[in-house]
C-alpha positions in Angstrom: 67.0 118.9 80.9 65.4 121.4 83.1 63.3 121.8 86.3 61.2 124.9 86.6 61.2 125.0 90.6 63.3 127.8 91.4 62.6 130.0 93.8 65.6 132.1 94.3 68.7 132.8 91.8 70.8 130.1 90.9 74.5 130.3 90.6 76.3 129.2 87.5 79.7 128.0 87.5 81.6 128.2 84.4 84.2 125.5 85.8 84.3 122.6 88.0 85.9 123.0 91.1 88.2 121.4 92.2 86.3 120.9 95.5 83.1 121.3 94.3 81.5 119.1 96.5 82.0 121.3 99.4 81.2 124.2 97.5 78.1 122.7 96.3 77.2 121.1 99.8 78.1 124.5 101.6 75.5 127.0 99.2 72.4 125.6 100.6 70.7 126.6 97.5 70.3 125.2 93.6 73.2 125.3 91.2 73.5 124.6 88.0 76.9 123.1 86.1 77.6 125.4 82.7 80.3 123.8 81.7 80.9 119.9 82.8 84.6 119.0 81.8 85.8 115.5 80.0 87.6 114.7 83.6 84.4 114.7 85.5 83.0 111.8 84.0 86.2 109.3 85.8 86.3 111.2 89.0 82.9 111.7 90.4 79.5 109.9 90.1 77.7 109.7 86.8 74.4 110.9 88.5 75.0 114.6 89.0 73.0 116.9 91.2 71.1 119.3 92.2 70.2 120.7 95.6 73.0 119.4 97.5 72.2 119.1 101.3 74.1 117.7 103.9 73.2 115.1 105.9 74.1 113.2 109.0 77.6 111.8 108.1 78.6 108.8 109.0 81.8 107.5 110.2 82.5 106.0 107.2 81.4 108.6 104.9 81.7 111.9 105.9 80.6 113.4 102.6 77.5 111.8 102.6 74.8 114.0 100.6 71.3 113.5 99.7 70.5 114.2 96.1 67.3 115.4 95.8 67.3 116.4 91.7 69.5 114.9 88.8 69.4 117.9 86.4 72.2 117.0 84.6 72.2 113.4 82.8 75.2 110.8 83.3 76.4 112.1 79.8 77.7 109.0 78.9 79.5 106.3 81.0 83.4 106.3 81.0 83.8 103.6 78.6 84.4 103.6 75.0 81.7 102.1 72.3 79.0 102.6 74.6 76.3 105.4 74.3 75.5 105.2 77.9 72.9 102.7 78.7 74.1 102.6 82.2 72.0 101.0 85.5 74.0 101.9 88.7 73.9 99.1 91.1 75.9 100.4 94.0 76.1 104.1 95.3 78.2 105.0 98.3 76.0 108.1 98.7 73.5 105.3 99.7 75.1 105.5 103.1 75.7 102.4 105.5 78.0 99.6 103.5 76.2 96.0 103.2 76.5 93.3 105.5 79.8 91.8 105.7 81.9 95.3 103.7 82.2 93.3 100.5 82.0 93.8 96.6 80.0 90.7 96.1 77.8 91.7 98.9 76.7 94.5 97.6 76.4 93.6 94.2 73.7 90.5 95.3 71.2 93.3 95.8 70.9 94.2 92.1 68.1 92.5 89.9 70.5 92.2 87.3 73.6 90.5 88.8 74.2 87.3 89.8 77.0 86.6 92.3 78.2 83.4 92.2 80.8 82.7 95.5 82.9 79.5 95.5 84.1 79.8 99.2 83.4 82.0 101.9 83.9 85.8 102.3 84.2 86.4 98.4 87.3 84.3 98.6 86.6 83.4 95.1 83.5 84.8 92.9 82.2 84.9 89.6 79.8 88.0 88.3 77.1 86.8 85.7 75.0 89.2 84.3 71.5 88.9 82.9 71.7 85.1 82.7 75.6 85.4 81.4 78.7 83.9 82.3 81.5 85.5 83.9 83.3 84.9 81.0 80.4 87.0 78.7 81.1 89.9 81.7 83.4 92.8 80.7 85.2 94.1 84.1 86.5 97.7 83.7 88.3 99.6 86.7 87.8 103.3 86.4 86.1 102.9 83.0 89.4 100.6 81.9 88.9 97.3 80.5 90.4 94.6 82.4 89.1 91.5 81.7 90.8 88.2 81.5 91.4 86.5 78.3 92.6 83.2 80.1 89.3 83.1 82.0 86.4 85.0 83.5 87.1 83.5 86.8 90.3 86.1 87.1 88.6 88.8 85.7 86.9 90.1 88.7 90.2 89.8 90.8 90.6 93.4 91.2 93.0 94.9 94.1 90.1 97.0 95.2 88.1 96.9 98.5 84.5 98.2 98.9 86.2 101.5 101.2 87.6 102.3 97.9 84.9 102.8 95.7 82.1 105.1 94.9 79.9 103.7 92.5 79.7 100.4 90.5 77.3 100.5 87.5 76.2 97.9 85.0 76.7 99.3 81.2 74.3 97.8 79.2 75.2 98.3 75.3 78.7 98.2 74.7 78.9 96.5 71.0 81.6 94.7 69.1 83.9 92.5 70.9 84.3 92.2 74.5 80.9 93.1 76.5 78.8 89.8 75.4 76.3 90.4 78.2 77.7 93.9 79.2 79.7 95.0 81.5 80.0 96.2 85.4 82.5 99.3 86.0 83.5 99.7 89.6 84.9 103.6 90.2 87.5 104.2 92.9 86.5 107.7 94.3 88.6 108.8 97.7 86.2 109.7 100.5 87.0 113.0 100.9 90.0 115.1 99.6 92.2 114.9 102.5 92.1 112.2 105.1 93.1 108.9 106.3 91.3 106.2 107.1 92.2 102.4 109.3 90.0 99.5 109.6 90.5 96.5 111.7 87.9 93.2 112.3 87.3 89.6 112.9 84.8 87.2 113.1 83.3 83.4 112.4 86.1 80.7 111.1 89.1 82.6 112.0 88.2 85.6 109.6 90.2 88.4 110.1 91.2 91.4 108.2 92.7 95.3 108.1 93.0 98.0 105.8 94.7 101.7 105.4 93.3 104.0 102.9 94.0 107.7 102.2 93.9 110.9 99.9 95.7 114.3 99.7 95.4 117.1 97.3 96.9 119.8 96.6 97.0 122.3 93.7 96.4 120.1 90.4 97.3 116.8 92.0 95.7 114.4 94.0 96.7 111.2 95.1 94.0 108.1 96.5 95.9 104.7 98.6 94.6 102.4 99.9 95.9 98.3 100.9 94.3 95.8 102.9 94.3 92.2 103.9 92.2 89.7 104.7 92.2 85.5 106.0 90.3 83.2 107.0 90.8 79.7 108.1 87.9 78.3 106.0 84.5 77.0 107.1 84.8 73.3 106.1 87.6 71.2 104.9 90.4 73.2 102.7 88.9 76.6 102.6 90.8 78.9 104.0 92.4 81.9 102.0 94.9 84.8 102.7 93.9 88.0 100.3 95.9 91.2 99.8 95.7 93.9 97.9 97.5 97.4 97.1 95.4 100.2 94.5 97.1 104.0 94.1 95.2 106.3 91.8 97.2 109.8 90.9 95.6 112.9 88.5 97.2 116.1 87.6 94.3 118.5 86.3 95.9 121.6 84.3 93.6 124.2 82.2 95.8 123.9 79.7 97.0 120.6 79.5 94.0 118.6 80.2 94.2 115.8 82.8 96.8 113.3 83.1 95.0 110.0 85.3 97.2 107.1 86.3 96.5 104.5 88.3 98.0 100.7 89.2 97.1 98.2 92.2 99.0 94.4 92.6 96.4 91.6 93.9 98.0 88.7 95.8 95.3 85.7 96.6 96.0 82.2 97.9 93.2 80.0 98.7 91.8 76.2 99.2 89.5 75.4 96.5 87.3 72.3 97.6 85.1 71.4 94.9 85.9 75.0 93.4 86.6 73.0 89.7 85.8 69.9 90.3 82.8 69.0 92.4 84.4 65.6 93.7 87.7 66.4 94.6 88.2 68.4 98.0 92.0 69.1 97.6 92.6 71.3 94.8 94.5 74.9 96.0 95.0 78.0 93.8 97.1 80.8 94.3 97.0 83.7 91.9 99.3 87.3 91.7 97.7 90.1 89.5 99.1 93.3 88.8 97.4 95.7 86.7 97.9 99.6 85.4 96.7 102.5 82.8 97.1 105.9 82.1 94.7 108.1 80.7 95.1 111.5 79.2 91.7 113.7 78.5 91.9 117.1 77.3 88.9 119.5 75.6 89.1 122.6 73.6 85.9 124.3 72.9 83.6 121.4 71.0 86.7 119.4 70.5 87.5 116.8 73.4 90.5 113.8 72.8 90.6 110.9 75.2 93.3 108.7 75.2 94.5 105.5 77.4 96.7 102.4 77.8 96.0 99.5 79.9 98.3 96.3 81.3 97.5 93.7 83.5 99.7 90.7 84.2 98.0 87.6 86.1 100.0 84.4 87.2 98.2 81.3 88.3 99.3 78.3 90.2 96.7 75.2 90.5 96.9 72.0 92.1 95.0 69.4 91.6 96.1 68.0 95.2 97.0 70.8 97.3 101.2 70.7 97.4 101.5 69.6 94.3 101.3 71.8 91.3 99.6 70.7 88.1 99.3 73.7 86.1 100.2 77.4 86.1 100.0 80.4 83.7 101.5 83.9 83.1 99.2 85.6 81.1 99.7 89.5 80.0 96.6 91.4 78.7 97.0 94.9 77.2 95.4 97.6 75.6 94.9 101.1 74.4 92.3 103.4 72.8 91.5 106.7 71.2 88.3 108.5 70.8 88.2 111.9 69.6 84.3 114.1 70.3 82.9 116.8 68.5 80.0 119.1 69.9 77.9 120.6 67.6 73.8 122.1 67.3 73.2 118.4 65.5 74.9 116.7 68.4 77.7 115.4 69.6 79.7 112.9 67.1 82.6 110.9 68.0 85.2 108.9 66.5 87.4 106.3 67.6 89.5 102.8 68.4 90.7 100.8 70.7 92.9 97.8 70.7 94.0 95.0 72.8 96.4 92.2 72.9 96.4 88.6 74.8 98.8 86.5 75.5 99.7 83.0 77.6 102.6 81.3 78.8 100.7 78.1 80.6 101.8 74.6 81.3 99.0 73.1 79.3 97.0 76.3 77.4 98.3 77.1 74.0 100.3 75.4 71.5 103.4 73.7 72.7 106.2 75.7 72.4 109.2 74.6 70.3 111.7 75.4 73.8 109.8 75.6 76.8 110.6 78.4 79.1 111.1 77.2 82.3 107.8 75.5 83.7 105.9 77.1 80.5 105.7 74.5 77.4 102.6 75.8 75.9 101.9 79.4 74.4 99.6 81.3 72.3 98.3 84.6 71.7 95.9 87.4 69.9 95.0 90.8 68.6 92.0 92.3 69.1 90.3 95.7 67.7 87.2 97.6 67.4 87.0 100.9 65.5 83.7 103.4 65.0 81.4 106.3 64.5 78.6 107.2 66.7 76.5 110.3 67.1 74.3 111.5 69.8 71.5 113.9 69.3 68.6 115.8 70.9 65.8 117.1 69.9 63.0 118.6 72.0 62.1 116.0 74.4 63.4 112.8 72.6 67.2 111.7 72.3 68.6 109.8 69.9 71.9 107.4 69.5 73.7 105.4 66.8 77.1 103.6 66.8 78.5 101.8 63.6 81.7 100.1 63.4 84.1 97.1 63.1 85.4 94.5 65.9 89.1 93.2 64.2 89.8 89.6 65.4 92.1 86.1 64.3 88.7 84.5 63.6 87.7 87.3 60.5 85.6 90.8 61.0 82.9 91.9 63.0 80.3 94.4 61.6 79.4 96.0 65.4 76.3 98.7 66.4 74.4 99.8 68.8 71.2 102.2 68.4 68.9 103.6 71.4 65.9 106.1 71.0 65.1 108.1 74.9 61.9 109.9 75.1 61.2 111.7 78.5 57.6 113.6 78.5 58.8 115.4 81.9 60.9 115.4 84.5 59.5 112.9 86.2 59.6 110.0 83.7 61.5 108.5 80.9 61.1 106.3 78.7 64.0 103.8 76.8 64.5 101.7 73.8 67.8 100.1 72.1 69.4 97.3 70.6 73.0 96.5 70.4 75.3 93.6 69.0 77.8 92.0 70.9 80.6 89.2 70.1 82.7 87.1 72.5 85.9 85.4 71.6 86.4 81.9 73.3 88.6 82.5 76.1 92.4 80.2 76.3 90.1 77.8 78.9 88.1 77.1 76.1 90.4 76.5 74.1 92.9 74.6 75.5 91.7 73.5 78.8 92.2 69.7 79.4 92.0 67.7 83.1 90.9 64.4 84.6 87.2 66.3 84.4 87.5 68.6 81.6 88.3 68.2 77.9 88.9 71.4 75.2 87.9 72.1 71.9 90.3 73.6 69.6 87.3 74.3 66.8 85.5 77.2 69.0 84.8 80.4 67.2 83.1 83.4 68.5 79.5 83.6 70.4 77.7 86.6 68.7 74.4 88.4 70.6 71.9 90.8 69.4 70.2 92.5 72.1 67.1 94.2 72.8 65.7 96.3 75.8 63.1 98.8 77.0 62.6 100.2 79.7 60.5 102.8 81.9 61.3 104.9 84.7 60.2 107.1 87.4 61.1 109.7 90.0 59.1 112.3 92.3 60.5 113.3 95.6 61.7 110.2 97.6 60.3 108.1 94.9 61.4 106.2 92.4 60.7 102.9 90.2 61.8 101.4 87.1 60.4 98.9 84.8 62.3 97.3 81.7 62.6 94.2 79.8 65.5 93.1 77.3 65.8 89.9 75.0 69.1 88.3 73.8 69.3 86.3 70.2 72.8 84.6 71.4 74.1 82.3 68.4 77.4 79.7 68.4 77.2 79.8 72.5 80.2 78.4 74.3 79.8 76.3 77.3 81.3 73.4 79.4 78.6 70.6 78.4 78.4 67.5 80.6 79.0 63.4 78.6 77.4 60.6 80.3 78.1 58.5 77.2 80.6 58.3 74.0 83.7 59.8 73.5 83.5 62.3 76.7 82.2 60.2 79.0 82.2 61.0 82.3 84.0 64.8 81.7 83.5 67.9 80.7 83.3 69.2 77.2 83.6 72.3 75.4 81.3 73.0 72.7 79.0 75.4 71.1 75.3 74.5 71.9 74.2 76.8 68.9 71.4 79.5 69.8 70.2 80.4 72.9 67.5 82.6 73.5 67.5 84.8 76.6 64.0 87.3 78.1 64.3 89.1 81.1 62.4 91.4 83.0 63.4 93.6 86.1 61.7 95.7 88.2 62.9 98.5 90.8 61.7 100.7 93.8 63.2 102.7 96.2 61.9 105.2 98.9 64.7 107.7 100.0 62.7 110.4 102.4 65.3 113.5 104.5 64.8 113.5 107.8 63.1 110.5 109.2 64.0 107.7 110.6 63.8 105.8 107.5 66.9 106.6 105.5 65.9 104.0 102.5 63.8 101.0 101.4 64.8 99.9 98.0 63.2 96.5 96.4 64.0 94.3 93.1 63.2 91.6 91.1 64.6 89.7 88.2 63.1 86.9 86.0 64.8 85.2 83.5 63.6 82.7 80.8 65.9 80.8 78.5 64.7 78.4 75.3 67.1 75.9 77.1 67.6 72.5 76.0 66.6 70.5 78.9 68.5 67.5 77.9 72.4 68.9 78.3 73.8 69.3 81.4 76.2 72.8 81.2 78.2 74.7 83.4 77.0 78.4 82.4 74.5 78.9 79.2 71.7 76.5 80.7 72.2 77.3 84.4 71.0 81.4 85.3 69.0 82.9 87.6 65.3 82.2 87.2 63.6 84.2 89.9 66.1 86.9 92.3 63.9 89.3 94.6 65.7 91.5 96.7 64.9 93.9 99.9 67.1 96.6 101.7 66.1 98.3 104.9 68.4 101.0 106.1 67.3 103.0 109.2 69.3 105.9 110.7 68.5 106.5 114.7 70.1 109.4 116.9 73.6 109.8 118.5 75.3 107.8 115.3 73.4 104.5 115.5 72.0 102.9 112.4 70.8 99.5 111.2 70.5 98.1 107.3 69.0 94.7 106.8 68.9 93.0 103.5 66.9 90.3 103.0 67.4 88.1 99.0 66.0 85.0 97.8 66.8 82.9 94.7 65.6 80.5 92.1 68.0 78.9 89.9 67.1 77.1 86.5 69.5 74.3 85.4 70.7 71.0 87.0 74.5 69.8 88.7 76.2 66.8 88.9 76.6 65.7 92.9 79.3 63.8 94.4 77.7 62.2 98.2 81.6 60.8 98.5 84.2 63.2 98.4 87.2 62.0 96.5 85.7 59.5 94.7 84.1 60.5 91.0 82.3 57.1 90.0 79.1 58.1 92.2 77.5 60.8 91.0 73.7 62.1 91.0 71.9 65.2 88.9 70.2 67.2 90.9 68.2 70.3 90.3 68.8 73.9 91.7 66.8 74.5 95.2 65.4 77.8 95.8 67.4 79.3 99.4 66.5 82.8 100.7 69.0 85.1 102.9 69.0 87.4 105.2 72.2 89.8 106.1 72.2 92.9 108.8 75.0 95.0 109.6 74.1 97.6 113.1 76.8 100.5 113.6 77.7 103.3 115.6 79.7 106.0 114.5 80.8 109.2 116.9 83.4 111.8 115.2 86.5 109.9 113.8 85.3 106.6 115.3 83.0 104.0 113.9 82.2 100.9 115.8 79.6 97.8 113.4 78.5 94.1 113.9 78.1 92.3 110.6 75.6 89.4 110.8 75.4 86.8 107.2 73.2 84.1 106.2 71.3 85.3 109.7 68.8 82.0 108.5 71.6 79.6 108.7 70.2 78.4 105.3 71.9 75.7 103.6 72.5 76.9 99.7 75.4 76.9 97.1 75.6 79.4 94.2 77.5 76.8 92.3 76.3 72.9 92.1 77.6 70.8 95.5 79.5 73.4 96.9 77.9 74.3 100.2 78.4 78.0 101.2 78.8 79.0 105.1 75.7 79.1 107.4 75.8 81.8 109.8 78.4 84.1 110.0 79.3 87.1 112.3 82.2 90.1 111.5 82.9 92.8 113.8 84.8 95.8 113.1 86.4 98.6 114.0 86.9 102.1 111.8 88.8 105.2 112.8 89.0 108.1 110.4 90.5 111.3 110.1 90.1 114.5 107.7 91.3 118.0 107.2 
């Protein structure tokens, strides 16, 4: 796509720099990208540019830019089987970082995500999407697949921190097995190509934390660290947690040999889980070690371009039931690889490919006993998993057309997978969406196998199969834009932990498949990013939700989503470094919970319904050269809420920090 509103002569690069965002930031004038290589799609944002002009950089940030045209589409996300319906919900070129410097934080602000925190300062967190589980999410790193076949619960453990990365989006139609309600990538992107950044803070309930991150560069290699670590002594009874965590990313770029991408990061997390699994026991501890790594090679030659990759990521888990005392644990060991080869031509571009994956358990009491146990292990299974398939993308005039077809290869039979998705943009200031994609979801080894005082499994689960449908609208003038879209999910043989007053389960857990579900949503965006004022961005949304629920069940995930989410961010930038973002969210939840009033004791019990809560979180900063001095204010209402039944979450809560950075 084009836009006509030059009024001097535009440069044309032939290749991507290797620093082009100071080139870019340092012209002053429009340029235009000839030739955008395969690499560019895993190391920079998926929103390119146009008219690139500095702006008053921040402590944290010092490449901050304001992009005032997109002239160049996202291409497509760096994920395989996906055509590249892709909504961004976090962008550090947004500026300031959200109250309290966390993933979940920021993620809360999105219409279409639904953070669900267990303890206090992310200690534990679950991401739903579109009225999804965490166990329908797909979690890639870096366009990488990660996600936990034990359970959803591990899948967002990821040794990242918010300082680490540039972007998060939410991929919308990935078919065949996996993405169930889609998927949220988070990219790691280094804050600039040489420097090193230290971060120290502390605030409410003995939360305390520090972090060291860096990047160098030099000829065809560059190298992004970072490791940080953070506590807390817990705001109620058997809360606390200690976190660390350790990512490294490495990339060789050679004209000839493509580029070589590696990268690997070890999670350590201990933490008190009161109520976390079970609502009326206040003792339970977890402590969890996940390592994870892939390499990726991409390489194009003229309309040819191969990508290929392979994934591992080991997680062990320790769970007690009474803190001191271990009940269960599991090593599980999740890999994977893929191929997709792309051919450009005047039809389009066509591409063909594969990817595979393979889980596996060694667990105490998930899987099938083992005939010799090995060492603490006595129970074991595993799986293989694969998708294969042909897509083609196309333009023509001012429409754009997509198509996937394929298979999804898996111990329960074949999947027939596809996605479709017609774009139609009149001019450059709107565009217009349509698609439709079908999705599958294997029962995860929790499902399966998962058996406690409160919980009982179900051996006879098969896959949960989705067909989804969306459109959507959007628009963008100057510092304006909005968005308007609505999506509808058929879900069939849904899994879910249903709750037995009566009969066989009473009084636990069960899991079952509660047959079809239907899912409607509608979201709505705006945001107002005007240069040079003191406003520096206001940026609203809303969610609804609506599911043919059946009133009667009490679940854990399908009948329990977010009804109603509005959201509002205020960021305002003042002279000599100061600047203030306020973000104020409020929530409906559909569904009911089971309440213990005695903790410890599971024969009283009430149901309850969901209670609206609103919050309110501020972060106010200063930043001078190298240094950068910020309050972080949470839950400013003191409001008394829980994203999961009977778990209260913290009332107010205060973080101060300290960030010293420095770059050549």
């Amino acid at each position: 796509m084009k836009k006509n509103i030059r009024t001097e002569k535009a440069f044309v690069f032939k290749r991507w720099s290797r620093k082009g965002w100071g080139v870019l930031a340092s012209l002053h004038r429009h340029t235009t990208i000839g030739t955008l290589s395969v690499s560019m799609s895993i190391v920079l944002l998926s929103t390119t540019i146009l008219k690139a002009q500095p702006r008053a950089a921040s402590g944290t940030d010092s490449l901050r830019v304001q992009l005032q045209q997109a002239t160049v589409d996202a291409s497509r996300p760096p994920q395989l089987r996906s055509l590249g319906a892709v909504l961004p919900v976090f962008s550090r070129l947004d500026g300031a970082a959200a109250s309290m410097g966390t993933l979940e934080s920021v993620l809360r602000t999105h219409p279409a995500v639904d953070v669900r925190e267990r303890g206090g300062f992310a200690s534990q967190a679950d991401i739903h999407l579109r009225g999804g589980s965490a166990d329908q999410t797909q979690i890639m790193l870096n366009g990488i697949d990660f996600t936990d076949a034990r359970t959803g619960h591990q899948s967002h453990a990821l040794p990242v921190d918010l300082e680490t990365i540039g972007a998060i989006d939410f991929i919308e139609d990935i078919s065949g097995i996996g993405a169930f309600a889609g998927a949220v990538n988070f990219r790691t992107v280094p804050l600039a190509s040489d420097y090193i950044r230290m971060e120290g803070y502390g605030g409410s309930f003995g939360y305390a934390g520090a972090s060291l991150s860096g990047a160098a560069e030099k000829g065809g290699f560059s190298f992004f660290g970072s490791s940080s670590w953070r506590r807390s002594d817990g705001y109620r009874h058997n809360t606390d947690f200690d976190n660390l965590n350790a990512y490294a990313r490495v990339m060789f770029r050679n004209a000839r040999a493509g580029t070589i991408d590696a990268q690997g990061g070890y999670q350590r997390r201990s933490f008190g889980s009161n109520g976390f699994y079970a609502a009326y026991n206040p003792d339970q501890w977890e402590q969890t070690s996940t390592g994870l790594t892939s390499l990726r090679w991409l390489y194009a030659a003229g309309d040819f371009k191969v990508r290929v990759y392979g994934s591992y990521r080991k997680n062990f888990d320790r769970y007690d039931w009474k803190r001191g005392t271990p009940m269960n644990r599991h090593e599980t060991d999740n890999a994977g690889a893929g191929v997709e080869l792309k051919c450009s031509s005047v039809a389009g571009v066509t591409s063909l490919g594969g990817d595979y994956r393979y889980h596996h358990i060694y667990s105490t009491n998930l899987g099938l006993p083992m005939d010799v146990p090995m060492g603490v292990y006595t129970h074991e299974d595993d799986r293989h998993v694969g998708n294969v398939w042909l897509s083609h993308v196309a333009e023509i005039r001012k429409f754009s057309l997509s198509a996937c077809v394929g298979a999804g290869l898996t111990p329960y039979g074949n999947r027939f997978l596809w996605n479709v998705g017609l774009g139609y943009r009149p001019d450059e200031r709107f565009l217009i969406e349509a698609g439709a994609v079908q999705s599958t979801r294997l029962p995860t080894f929790t499902d399966l196998y998962y058996t406690s005082p409160a919980q009982v499994n179900n051996l006879e689960l098969v896959p949960e199969d989705a067909v989804t449908f969306r459109l959507k609208g959007a628009f963008h003038s100057g510092p304006w834009s909005a968005a308007l879209g609505t999506w509808y999910r058929m879900g069939r043989n849904i899994i879910d932990w249903v709750w037995h007053d009566e009969g066989e389960f009473a009084g636990k857990w069960h899991s079952e498949q509660t047959g079809r579900l239907g899912t409607f949503g509608a979201e709505v965006t705006a945001a107002y990013r005007p240069e040079n004022t003191v406003v520096d961005r206001i940026v609203l949304g809303y969610a609804y939700i609506l599911a043919n629920r059946n009133e009667e069940i009490i679940s854990k995930n399908a009948m329990d989503h977010m009804r109603n989410k509005a959201a509002l961010e205020v960021a305002l930038r003042f002279p000599h470094g100061f600047r203030l973002t306020v973000s104020g969210s409020v929530y409906d939840r559909a569904g009911k919970f089971t309440y213990y009033p005695v903790p410890g004791d599971a024969s009283q019990s009430e149901v309850r319904d969901y209670a609206p809560f609103a919050l309110l979180d501020a972060r106010f900063s200063w930043s001078w050269r190298f240094l950068e001095l910020y309050l972080d204010g949470g839950n400013l209402t003191d409001t008394r809420y829980a994203d999961i039944g009977g778990l209260p979450m913290p009332g107010i809560t205060f973080r101060a920090g300290c960030i010293i950075k420095q770059q050549w």
